[in-house]
C-alpha positions in Angstrom: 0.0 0.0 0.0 1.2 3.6 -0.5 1.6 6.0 -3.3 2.7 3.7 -5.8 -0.6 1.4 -4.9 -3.1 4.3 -6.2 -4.4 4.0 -9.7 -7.0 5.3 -12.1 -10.1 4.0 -10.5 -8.5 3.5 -6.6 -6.0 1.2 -5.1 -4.8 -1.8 -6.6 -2.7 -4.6 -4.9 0.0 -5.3 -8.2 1.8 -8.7 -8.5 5.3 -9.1 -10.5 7.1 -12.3 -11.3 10.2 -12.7 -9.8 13.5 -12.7 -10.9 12.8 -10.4 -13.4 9.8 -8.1 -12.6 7.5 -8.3 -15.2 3.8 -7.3 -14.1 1.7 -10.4 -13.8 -1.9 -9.6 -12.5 -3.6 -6.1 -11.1 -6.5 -6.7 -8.6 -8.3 -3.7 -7.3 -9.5 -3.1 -4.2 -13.2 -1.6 -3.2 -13.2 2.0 -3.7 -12.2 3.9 -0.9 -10.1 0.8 0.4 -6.6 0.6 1.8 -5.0 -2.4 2.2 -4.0 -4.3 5.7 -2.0 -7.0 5.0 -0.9 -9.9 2.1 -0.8 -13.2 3.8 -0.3 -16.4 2.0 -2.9 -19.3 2.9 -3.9 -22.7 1.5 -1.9 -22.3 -1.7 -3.7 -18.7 -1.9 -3.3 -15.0 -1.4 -5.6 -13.2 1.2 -6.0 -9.8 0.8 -7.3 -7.9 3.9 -8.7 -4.2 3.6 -10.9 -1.5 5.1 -12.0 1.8 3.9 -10.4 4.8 5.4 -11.4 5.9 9.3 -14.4 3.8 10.0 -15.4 0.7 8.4 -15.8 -2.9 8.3 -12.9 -4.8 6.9 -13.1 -7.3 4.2 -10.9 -10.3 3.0 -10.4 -11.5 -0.6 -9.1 -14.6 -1.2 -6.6 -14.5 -4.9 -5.2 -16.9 -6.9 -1.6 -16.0 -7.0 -0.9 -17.1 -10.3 -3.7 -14.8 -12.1 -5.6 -12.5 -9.8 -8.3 -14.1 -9.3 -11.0 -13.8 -6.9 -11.9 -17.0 -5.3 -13.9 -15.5 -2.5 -14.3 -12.6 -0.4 -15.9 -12.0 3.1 -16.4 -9.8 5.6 -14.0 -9.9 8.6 -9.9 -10.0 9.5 -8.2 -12.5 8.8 -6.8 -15.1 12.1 -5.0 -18.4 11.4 -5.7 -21.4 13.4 -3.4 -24.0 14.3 -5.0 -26.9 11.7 -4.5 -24.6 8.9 -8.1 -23.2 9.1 -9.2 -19.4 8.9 -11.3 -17.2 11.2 -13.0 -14.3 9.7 -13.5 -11.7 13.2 -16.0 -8.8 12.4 -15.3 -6.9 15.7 -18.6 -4.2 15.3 -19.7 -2.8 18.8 -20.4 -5.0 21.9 -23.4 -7.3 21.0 -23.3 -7.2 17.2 -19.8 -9.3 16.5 -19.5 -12.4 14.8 -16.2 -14.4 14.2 -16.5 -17.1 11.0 -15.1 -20.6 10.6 -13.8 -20.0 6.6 -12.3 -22.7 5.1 -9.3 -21.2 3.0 -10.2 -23.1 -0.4 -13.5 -22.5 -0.9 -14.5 -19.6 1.1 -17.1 -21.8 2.5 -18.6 -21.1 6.1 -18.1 -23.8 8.5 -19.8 -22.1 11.6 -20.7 -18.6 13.0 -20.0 -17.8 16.1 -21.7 -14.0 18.2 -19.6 -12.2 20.8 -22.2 -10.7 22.9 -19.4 -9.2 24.6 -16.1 -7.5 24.4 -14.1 -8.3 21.8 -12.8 -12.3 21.5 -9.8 -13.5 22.9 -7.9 -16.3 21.2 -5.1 -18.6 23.0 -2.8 -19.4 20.5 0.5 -21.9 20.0 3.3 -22.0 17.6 1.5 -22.3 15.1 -1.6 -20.3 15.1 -5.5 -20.0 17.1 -6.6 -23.2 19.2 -9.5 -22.0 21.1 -11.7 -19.2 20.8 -11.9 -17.7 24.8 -15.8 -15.2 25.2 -16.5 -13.7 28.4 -19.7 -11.5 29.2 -19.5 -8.5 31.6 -21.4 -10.7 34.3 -18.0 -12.8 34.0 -19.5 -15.8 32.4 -16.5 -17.4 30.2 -17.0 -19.4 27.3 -14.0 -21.6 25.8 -14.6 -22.8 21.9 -12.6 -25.1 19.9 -10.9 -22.9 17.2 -11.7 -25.9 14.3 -15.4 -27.2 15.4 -16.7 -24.1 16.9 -17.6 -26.4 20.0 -17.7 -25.2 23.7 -14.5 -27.1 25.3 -15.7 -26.0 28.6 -17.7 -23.3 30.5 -17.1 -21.2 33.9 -17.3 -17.9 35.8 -15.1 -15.1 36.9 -15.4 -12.5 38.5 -17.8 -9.6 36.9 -17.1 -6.4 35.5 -17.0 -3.5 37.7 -19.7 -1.8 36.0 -21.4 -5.1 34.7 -20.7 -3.2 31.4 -17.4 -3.6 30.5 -13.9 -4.9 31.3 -11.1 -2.8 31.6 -9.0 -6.2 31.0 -10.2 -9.0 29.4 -7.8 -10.5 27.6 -5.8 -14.2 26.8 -2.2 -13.9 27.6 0.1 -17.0 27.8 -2.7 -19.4 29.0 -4.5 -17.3 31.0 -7.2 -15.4 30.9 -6.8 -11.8 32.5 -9.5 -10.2 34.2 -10.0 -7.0 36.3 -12.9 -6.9 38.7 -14.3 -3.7 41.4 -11.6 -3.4 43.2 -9.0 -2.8 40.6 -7.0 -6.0 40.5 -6.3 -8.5 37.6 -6.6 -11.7 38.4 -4.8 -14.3 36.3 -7.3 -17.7 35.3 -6.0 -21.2 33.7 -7.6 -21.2 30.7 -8.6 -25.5 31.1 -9.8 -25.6 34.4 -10.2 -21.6 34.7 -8.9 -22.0 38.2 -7.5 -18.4 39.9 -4.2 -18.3 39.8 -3.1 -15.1 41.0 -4.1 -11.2 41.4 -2.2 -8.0 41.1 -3.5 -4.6 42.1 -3.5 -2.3 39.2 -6.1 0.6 40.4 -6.4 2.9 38.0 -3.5 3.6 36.0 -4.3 4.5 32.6 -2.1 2.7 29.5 -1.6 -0.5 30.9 -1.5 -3.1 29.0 -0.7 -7.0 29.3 1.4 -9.2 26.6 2.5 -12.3 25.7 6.9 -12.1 25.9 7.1 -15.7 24.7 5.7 -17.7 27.6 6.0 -14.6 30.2 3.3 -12.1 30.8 4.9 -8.7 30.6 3.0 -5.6 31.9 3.6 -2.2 29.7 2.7 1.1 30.1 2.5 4.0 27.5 5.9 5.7 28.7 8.0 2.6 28.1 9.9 -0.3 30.4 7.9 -3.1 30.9 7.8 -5.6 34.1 8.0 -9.6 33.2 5.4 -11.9 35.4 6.1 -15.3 36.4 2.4 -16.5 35.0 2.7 -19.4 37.3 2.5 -17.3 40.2 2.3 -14.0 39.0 5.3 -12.6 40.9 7.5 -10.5 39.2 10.6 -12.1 37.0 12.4 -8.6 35.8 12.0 -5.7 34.6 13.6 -3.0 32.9 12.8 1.3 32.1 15.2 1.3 28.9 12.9 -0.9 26.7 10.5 1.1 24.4 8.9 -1.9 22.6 9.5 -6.0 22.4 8.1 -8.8 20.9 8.3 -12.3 21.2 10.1 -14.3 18.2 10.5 -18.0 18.4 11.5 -18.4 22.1 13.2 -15.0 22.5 11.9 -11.7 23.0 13.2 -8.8 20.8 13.8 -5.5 22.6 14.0 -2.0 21.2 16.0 1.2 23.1 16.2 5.0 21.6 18.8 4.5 18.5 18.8 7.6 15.7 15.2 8.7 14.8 13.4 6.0 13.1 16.2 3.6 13.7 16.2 1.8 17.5 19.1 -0.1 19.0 18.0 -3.6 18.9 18.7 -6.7 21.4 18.0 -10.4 22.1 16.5 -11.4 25.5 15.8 -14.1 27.4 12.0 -14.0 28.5 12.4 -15.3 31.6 15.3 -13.4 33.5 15.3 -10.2 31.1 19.2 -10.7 30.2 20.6 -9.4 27.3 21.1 -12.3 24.9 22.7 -10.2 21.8 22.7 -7.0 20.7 21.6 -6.8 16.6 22.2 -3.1 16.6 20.6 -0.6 15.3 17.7 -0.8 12.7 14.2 0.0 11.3 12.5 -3.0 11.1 11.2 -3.6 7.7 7.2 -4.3 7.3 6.9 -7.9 6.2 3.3 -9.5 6.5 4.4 -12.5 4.6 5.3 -15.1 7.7 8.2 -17.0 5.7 10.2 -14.1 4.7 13.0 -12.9 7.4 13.5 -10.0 9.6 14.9 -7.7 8.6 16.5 -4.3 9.3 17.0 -1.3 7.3 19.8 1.4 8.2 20.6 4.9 6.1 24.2 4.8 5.6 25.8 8.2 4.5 26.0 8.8 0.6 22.0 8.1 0.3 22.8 4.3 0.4 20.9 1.8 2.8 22.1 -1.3 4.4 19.5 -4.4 4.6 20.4 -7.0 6.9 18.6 -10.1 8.0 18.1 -10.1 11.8 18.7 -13.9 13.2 17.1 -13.5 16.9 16.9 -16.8 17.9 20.6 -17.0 17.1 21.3 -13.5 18.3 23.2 -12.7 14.8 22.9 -10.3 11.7 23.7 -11.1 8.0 24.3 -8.3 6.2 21.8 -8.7 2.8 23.4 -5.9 0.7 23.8 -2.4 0.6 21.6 -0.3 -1.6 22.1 2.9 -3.1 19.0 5.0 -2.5 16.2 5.1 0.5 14.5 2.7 0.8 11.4 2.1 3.6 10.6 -1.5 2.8 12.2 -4.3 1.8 11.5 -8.6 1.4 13.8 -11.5 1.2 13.4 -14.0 -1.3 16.8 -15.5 -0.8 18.0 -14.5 -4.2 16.2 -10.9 -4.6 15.8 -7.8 -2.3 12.2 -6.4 -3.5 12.2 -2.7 -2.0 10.2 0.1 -1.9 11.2 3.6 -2.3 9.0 6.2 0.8 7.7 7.7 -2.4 6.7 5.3 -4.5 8.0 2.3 -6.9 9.7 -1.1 -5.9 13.1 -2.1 -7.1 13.9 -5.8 -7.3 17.9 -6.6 -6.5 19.5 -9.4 -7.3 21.8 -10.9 -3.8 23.4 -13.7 -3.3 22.6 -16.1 0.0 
């Protein structure tokens, strides 16, 4: 997406055969449309987009060979574990719906309502397992992510206002929770057995995640505090972090750097020690899950550097050094496919 995505009659997603870049196929989107990700599925290409400020999304299903449609829905896109899709249509509290899709066909499997917030999903390595819906009056329904089946039923405790949760979410097997008094209270997702609570009151800009197996705490200013999500109890935590993420079974930290470009680290979830350092980069947007990490750097003498960042190893491979500026690039192994801030791709050719 971007300016080189706009044509005569709105914005079109493009596809070029590679090595060589010759245009292949042009699909437009809906008028009014921009697009929110490319994500290979089922031997297919799902294209995910919404119309500017307000608005359902939709998904489009391509064939990546032509272009063409094979079925579009309502809904964003979530992966299960199986292989299988679920199309979530978030709409206010009462009117959701999440869709069992199956890739090929488009067909729908099952329908499932959120009466309340939005759904949580517990996940594993490789994608959605169970579907997790809890009402304000802190009933809790678990779904299989494939069937659409309840897996089991309980109760936790209710919303403050009955109306709404400040916390409701799924965070390395546990559901999160907040109730009157302004604590989270951590539940097992099979037995949803308390855990453990923490006192939160009411600081604004919390938020909980999952750092690969450890529940980290965040706040809007930066740092973040690591729980043990056995007990709760705090494992580390650290001020100089502005943002991480998990990646395999590491955590990938950011610090200040030079303007767009953050100093970069390794970590080990559970203690917080500094793994590797990967140095300093702009990670590039890449919605496609087999293509690498990588980082971009400006180098002096409008030239970039593209590097592939190994965190699980703790290692960078330099990829090449372009001349130009570039904001986005992907990896085929063989070819850097870039795109300039202002418009048009590049294709280079780089050895592995």
């Amino acid at each position: 997406d971007g300016p080189g995505a706009i044509g005569r009659g709105g914005r079109v997603v493009a596809a070029y055969r590679l090595p060589g870049g010759e245009p292949a196929w042009r699909f437009a989107l809906t008028d009014g449309d921009h697009v929110l990700g490319l994500t290979a599925v089922a031997g297919g290409l799902l294209v995910t987009s919404s119309p500017a400020g307000d608005g359902d999304s939709v998904s489009a299903m391509l064939d990546p060979a032509t272009g063409t449609l094979r079925w579009r829905h309502p809904g964003y896109p979530v992966r299960t574990a199986s292989g299988g899709l679920l199309l979530e249509n978030p709409r206010p509290p009462g009117a959701g719906t999440v869709r069992a899709v199956d890739p090929a066909s488009g067909e729908v499997r099952w329908t499932l309502p959120v009466p309340g917030q939005e759904v949580g999903y517990r996940r594993d390595d490789h994608g959605v397992t169970q579907l997790v819906l809890v009402t304000p009056q802190g009933r809790v329904t678990v779904y299989d992510a494939d069937s659409g089946a309840v897996a089991h039923t309980g109760r936790v405790a209710p919303a403050a206002d009955r109306a709404a949760y400040r916390y409701a979410q799924v965070v390395a097997d546990l559901l999160l929770v907040e109730d009157a008094r302004g604590t989270v209270t951590g539940y097992g997702l099979d037995r949803l057995d308390e855990r453990w609570s923490l006192p939160v009151g009411s600081r604004a800009g919390l938020w909980f995640a999952d750092c690969a197996g450890m529940v980290c705490l965040r706040d809007q200013v930066g740092g973040a505090q690591a729980l043990d999500p056995a007990t709760g109890r705090p494992a580390w935590s650290d001020e100089r972090w502005l943002g991480m993420g998990p990646v395999g079974d590491r955590l990938i930290a950011a610090e200040r750097g030079v303007g767009e470009e953050l100093e970069l680290s390794a970590l080990d979830p559970p203690t917080g020690r500094v793994l590797a350092r990967l140095g300093r980069w702009r990670v590039s947007g890449n919605d496609l899950p087999s293509g690498p990490l990588l980082g971009l750097r400006t180098l002096t003498e409008d030239r970039t550097l593209v590097g592939a960042l190994d965190v699980a190893a703790g290692q960078v491979r330099i990829r090449g050094i372009l001349p130009g500026a570039w904001s986005e690039c992907a990896d085929t192994g063989t070819e850097l496919v870039c795109l300039r801030p202002t418009g048009g791709m590049a294709i280079w050719p780089v050895g592995r």
